[in-house]
PyMOL Python script that loads the backbone (N, CA, C, O; Angstrom):
from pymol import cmd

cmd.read_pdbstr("""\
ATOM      1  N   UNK A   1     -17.310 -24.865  -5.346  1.00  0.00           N
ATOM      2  CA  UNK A   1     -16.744 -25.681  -6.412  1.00  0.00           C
ATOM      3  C   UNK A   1     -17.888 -26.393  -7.133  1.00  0.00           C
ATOM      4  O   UNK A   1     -18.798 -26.912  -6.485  1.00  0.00           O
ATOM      5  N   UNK A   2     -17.855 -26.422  -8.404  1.00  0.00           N
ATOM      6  CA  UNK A   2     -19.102 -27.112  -8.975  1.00  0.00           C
ATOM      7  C   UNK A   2     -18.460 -28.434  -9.687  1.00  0.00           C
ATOM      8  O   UNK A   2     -17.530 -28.517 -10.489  1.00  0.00           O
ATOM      9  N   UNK A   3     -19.467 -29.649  -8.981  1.00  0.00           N
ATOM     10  CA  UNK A   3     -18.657 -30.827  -9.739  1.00  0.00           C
ATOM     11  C   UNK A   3     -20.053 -31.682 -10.710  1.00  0.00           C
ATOM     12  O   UNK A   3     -21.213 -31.299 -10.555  1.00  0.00           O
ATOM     13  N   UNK A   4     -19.785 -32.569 -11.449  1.00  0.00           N
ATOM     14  CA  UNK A   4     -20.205 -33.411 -12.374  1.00  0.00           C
ATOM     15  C   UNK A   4     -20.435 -34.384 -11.841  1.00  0.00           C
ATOM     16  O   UNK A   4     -20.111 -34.733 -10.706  1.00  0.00           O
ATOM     17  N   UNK A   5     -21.293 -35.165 -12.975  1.00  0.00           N
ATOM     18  CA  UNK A   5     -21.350 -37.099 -12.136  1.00  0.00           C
ATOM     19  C   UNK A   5     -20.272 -37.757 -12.968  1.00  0.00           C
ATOM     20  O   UNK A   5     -19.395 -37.232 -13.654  1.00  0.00           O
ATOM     21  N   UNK A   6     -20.521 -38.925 -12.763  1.00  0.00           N
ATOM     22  CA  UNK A   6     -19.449 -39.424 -13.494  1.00  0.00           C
ATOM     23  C   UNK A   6     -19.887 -39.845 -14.972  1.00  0.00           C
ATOM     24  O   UNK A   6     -18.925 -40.352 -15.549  1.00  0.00           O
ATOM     25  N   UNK A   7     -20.975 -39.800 -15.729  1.00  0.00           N
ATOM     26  CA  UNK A   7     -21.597 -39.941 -16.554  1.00  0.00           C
ATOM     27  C   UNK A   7     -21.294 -38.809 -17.431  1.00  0.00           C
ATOM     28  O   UNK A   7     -20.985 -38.859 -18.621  1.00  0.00           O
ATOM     29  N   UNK A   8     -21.437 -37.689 -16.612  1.00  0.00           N
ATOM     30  CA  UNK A   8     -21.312 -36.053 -17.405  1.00  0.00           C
ATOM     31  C   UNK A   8     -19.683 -36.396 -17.969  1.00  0.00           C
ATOM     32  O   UNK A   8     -19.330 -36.377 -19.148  1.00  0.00           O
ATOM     33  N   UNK A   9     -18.900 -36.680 -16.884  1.00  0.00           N
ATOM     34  CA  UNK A   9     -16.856 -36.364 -17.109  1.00  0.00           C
ATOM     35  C   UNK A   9     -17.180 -37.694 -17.894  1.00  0.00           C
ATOM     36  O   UNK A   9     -16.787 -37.221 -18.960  1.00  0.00           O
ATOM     37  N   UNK A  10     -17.554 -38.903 -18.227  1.00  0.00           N
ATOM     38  CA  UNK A  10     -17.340 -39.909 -19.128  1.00  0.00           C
ATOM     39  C   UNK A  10     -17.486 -39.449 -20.835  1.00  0.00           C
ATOM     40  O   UNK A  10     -16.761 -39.822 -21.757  1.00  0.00           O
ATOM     41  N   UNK A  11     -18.534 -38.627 -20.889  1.00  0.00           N
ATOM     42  CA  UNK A  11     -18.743 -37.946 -22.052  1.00  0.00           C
ATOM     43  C   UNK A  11     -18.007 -36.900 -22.424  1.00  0.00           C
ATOM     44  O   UNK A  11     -17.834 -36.756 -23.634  1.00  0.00           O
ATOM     45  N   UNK A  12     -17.432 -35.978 -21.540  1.00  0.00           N
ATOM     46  CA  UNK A  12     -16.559 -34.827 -21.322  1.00  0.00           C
ATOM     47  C   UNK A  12     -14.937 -35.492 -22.047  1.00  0.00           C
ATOM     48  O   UNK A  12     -14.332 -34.747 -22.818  1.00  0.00           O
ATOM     49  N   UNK A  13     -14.348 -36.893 -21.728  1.00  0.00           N
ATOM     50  CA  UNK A  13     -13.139 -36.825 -21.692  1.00  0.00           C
ATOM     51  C   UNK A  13     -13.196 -38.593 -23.113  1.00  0.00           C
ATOM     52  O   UNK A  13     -12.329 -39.349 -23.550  1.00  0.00           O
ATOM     53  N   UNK A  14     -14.608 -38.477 -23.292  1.00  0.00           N
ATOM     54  CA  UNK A  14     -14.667 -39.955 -24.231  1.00  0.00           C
ATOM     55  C   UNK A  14     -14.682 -41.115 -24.032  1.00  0.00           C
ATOM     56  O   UNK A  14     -14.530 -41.997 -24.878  1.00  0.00           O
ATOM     57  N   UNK A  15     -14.916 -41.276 -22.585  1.00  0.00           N
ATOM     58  CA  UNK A  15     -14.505 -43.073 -22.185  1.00  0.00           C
ATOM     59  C   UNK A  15     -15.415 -43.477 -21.223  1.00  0.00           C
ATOM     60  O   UNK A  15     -15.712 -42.533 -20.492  1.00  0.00           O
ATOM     61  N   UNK A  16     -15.949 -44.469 -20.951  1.00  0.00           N
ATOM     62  CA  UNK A  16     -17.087 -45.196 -20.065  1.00  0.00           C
ATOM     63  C   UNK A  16     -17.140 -44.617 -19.080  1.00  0.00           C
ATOM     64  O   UNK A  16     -16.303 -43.861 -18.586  1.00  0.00           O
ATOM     65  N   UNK A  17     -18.433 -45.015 -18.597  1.00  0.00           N
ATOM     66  CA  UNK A  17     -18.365 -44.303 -17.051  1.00  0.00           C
ATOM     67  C   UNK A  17     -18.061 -45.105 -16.158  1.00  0.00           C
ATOM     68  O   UNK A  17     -18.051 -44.941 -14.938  1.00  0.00           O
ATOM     69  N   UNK A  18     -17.598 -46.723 -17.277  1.00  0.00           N
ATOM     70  CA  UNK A  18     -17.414 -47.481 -16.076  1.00  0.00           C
ATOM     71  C   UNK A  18     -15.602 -47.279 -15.454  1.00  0.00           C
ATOM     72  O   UNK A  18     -15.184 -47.325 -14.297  1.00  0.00           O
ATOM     73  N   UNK A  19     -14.786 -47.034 -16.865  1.00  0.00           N
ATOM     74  CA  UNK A  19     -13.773 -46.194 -16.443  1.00  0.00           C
ATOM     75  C   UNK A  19     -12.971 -45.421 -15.468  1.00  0.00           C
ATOM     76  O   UNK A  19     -11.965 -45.593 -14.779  1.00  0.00           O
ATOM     77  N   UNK A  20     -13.997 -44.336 -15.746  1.00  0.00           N
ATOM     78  CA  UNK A  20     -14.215 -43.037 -14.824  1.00  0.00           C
ATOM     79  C   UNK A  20     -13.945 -43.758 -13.279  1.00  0.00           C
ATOM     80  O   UNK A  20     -12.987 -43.453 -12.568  1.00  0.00           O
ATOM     81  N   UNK A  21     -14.959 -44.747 -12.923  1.00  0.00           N
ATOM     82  CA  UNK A  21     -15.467 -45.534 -11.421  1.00  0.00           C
ATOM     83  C   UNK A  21     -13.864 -46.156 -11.550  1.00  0.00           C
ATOM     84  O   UNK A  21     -13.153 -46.017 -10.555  1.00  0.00           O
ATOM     85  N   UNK A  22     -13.530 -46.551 -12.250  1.00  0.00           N
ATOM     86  CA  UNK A  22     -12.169 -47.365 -11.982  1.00  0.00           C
ATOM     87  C   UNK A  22     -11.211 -46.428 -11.749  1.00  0.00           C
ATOM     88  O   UNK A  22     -10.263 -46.733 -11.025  1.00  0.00           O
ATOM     89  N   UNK A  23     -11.286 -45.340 -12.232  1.00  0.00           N
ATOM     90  CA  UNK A  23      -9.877 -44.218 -12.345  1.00  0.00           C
ATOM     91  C   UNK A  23     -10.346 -43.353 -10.603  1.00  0.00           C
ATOM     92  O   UNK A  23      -9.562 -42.833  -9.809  1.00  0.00           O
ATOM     93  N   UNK A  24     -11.736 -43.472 -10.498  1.00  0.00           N
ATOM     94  CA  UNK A  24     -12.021 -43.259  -8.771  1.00  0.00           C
ATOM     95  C   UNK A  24     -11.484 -43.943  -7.919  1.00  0.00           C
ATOM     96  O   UNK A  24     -10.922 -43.351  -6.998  1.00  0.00           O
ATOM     97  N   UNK A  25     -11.482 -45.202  -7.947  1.00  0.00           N
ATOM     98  CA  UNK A  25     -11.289 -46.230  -7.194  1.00  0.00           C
ATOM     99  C   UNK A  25      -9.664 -45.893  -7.084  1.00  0.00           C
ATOM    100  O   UNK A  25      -9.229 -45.653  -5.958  1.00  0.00           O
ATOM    101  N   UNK A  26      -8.823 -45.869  -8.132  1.00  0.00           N
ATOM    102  CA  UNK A  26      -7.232 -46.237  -8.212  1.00  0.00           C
ATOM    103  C   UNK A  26      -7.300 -44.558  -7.478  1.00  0.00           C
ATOM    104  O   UNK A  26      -6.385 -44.466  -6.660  1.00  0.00           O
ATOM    105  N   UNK A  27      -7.829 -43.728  -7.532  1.00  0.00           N
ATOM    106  CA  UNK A  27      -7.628 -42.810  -6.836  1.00  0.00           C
ATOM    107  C   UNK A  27      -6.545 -41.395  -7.689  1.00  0.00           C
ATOM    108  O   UNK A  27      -5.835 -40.464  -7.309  1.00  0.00           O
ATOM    109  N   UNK A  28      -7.026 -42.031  -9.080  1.00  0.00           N
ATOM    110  CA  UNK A  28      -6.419 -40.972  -9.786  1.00  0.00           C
ATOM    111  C   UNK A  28      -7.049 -40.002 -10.252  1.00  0.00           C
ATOM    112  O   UNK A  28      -6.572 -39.373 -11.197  1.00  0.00           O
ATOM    113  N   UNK A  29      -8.339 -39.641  -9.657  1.00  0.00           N
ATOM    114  CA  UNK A  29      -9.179 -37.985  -9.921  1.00  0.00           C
ATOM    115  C   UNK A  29      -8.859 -37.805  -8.591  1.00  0.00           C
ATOM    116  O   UNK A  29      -9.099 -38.506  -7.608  1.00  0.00           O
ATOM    117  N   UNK A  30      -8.178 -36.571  -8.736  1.00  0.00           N
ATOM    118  CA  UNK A  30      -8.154 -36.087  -7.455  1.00  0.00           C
ATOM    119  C   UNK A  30      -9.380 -34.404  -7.287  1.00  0.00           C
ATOM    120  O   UNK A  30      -9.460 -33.357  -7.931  1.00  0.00           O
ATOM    121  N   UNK A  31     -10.156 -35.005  -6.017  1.00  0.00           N
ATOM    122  CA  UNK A  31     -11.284 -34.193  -5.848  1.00  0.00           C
ATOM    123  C   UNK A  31     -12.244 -34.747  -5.749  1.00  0.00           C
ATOM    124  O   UNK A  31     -13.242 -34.178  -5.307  1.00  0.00           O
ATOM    125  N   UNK A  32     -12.257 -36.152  -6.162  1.00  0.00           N
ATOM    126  CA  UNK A  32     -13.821 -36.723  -6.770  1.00  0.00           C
ATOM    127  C   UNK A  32     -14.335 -36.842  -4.918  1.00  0.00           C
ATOM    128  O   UNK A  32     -13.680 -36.769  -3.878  1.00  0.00           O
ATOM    129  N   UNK A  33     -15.326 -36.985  -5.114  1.00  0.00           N
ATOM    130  CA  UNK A  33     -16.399 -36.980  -3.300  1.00  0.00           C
ATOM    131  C   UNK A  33     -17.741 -37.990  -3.981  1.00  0.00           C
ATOM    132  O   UNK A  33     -18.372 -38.191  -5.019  1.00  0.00           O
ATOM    133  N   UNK A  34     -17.596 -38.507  -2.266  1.00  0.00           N
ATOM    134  CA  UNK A  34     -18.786 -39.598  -2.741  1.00  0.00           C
ATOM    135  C   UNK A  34     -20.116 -39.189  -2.189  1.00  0.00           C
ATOM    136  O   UNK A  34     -19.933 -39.089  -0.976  1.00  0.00           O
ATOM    137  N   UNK A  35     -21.582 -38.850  -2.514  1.00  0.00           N
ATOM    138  CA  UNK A  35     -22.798 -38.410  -2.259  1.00  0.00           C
ATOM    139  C   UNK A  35     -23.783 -39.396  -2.052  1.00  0.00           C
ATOM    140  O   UNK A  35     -24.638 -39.377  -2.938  1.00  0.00           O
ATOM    141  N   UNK A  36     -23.969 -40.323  -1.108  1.00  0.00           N
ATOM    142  CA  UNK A  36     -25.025 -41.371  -0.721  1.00  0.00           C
ATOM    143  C   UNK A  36     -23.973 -42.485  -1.916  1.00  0.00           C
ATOM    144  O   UNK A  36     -22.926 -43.105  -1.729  1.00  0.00           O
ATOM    145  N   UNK A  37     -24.745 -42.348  -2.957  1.00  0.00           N
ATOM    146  CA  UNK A  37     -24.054 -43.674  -3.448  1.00  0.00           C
ATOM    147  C   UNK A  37     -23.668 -43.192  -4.766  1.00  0.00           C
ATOM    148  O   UNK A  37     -24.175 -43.951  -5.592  1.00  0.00           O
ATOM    149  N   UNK A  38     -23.048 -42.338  -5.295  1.00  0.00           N
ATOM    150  CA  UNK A  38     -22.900 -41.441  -6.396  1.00  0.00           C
ATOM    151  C   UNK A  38     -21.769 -41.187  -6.251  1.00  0.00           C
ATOM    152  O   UNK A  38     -21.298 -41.491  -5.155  1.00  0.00           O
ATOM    153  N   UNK A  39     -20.792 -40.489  -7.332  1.00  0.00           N
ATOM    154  CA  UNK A  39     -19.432 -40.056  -7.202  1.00  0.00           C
ATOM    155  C   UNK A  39     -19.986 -38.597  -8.237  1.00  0.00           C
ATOM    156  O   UNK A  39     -20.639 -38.394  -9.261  1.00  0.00           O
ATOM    157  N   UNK A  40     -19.233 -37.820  -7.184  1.00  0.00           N
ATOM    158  CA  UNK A  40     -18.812 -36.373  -8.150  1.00  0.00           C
ATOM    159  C   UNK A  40     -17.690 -36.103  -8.123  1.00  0.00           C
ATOM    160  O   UNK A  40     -16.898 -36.156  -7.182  1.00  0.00           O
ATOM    161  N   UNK A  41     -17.485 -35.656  -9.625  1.00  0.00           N
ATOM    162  CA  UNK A  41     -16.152 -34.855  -9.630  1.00  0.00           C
ATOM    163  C   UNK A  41     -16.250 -33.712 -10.495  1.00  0.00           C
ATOM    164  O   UNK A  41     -16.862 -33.436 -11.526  1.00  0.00           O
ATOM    165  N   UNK A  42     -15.044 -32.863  -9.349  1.00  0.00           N
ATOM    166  CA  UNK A  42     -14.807 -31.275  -9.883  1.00  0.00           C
ATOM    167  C   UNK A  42     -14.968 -30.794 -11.434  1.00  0.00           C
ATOM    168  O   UNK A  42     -14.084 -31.031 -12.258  1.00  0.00           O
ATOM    169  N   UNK A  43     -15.500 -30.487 -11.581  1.00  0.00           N
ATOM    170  CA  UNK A  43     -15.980 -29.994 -13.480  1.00  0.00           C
ATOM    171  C   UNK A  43     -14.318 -29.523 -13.851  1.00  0.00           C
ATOM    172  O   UNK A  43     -13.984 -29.556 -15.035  1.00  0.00           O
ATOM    173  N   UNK A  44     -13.555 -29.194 -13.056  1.00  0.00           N
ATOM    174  CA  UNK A  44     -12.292 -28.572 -13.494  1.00  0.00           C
ATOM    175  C   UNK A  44     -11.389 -29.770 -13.621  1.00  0.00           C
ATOM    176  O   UNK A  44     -10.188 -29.562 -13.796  1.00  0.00           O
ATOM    177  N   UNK A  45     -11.872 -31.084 -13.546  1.00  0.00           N
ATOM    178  CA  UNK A  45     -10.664 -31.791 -13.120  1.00  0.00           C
ATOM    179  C   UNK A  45      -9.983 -32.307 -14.452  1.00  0.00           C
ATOM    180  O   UNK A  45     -10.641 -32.372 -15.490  1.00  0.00           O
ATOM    181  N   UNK A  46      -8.699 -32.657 -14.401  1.00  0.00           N
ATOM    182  CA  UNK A  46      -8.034 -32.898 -15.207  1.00  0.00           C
ATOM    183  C   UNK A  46      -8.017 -34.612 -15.910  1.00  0.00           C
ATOM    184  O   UNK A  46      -8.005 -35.470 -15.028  1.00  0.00           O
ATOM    185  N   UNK A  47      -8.016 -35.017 -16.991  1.00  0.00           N
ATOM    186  CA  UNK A  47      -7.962 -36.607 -17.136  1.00  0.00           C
ATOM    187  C   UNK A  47      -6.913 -37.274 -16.904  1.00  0.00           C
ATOM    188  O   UNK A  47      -5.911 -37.058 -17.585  1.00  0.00           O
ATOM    189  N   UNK A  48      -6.908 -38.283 -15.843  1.00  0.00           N
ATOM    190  CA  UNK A  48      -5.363 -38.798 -16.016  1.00  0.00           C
ATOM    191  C   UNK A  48      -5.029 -39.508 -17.185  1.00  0.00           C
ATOM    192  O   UNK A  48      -5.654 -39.961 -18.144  1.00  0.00           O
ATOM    193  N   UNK A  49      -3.466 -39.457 -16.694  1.00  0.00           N
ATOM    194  CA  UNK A  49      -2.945 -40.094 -18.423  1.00  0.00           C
ATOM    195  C   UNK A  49      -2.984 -41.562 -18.244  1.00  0.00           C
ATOM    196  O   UNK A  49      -2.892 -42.123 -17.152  1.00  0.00           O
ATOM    197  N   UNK A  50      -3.122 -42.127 -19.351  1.00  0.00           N
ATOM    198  CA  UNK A  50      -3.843 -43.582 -19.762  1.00  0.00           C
ATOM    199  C   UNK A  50      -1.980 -44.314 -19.386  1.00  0.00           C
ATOM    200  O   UNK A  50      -0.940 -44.140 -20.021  1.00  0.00           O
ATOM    201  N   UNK A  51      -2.278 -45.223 -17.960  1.00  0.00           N
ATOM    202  CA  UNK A  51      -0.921 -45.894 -17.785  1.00  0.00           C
ATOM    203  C   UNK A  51      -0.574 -47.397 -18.334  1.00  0.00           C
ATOM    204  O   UNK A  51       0.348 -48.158 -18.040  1.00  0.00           O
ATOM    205  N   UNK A  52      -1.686 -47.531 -19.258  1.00  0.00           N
ATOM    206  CA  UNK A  52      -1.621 -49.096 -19.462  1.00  0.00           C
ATOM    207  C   UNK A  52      -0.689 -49.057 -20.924  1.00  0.00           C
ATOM    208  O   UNK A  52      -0.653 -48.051 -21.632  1.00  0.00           O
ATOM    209  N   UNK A  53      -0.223 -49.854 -21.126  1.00  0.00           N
ATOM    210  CA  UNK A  53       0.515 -49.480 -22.356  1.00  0.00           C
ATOM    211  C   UNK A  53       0.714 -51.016 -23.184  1.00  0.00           C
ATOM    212  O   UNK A  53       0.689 -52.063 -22.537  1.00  0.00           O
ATOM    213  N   UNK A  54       0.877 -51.007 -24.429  1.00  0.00           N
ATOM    214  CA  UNK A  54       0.901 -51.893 -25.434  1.00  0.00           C
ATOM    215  C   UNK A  54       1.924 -52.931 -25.042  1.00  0.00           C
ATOM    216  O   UNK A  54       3.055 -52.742 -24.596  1.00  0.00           O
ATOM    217  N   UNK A  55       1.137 -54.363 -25.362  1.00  0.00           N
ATOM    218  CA  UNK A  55       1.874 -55.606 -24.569  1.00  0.00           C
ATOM    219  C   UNK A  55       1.946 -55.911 -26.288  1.00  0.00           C
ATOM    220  O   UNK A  55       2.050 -57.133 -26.184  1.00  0.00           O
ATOM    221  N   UNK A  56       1.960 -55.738 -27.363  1.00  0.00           N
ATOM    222  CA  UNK A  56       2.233 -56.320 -28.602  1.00  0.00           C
ATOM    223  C   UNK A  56       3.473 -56.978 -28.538  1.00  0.00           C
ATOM    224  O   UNK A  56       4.321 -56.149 -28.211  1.00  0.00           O
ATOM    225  N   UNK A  57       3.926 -58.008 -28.689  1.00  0.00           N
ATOM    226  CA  UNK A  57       5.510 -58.835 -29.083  1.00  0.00           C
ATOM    227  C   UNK A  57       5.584 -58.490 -30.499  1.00  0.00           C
ATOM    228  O   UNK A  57       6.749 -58.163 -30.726  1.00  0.00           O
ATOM    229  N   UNK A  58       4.722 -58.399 -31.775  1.00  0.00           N
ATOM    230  CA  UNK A  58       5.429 -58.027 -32.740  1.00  0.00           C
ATOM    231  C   UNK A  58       4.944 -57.211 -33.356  1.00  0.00           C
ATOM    232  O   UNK A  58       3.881 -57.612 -33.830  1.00  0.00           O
ATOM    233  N   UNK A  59       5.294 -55.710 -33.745  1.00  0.00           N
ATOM    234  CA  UNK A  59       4.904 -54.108 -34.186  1.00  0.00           C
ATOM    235  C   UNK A  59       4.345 -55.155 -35.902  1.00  0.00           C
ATOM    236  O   UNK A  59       4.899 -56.090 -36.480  1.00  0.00           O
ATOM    237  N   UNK A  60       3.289 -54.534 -36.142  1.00  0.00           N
ATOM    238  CA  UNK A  60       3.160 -54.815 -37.162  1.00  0.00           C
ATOM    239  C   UNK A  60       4.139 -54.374 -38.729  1.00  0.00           C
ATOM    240  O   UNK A  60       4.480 -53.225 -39.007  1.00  0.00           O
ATOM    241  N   UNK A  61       4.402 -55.471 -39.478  1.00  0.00           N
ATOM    242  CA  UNK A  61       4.609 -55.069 -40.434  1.00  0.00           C
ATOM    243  C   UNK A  61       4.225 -54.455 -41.989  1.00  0.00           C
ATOM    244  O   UNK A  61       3.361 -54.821 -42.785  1.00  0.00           O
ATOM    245  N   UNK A  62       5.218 -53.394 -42.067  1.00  0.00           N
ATOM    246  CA  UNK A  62       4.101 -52.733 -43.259  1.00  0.00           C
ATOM    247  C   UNK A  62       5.064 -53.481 -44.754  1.00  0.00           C
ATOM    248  O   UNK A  62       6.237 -53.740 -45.020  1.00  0.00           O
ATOM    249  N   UNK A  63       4.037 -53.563 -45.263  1.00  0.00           N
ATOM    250  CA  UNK A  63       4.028 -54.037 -46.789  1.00  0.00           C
ATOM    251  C   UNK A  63       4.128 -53.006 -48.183  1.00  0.00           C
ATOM    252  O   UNK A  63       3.303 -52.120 -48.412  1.00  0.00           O
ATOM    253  N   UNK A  64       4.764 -53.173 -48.652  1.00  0.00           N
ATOM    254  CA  UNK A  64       5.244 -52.291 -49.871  1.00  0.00           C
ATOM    255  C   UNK A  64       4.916 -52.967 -51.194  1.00  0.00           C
ATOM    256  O   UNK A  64       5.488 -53.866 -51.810  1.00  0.00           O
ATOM    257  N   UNK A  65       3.868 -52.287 -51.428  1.00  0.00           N
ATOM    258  CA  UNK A  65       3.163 -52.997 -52.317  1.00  0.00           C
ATOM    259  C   UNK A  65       3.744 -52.637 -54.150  1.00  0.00           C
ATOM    260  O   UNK A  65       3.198 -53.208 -55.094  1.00  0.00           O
TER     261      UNK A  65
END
""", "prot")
cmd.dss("prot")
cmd.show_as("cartoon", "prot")
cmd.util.cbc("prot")
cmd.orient("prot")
């Protein structure tokens, strides 16, 4: 199996690598392995889907000009 650092999949999927370390931690790459003090993950792996979702109280309004 050939895997990535987490630097490589941060650039791969658009988002920090500090991210990536957080989406390790919650344990939502599945595959990732830890190497002395490094994280790899599977070059095949999939991005999880983003679970945080919009706390807005009011949708903006559009103006008709």
């Amino acid at each position: 199996m050939d895997y990535i650092t987490v630097k490589q999949t941060a650039e791969k999927w658009g988002v920090t690598p500090r991210w990536v370390q957080a989406l390790i931690k919650r344990g939502s790459i599945e595959g990732a392995v830890r190497f002395g003090r490094d994280w790899m993950i599977p070059k095949n792996a999939a991005k999880p889907a983003d679970g945080r979702k919009n706390n807005r109280r009011c949708p903006k309004k559009e103006i008709n000009a």
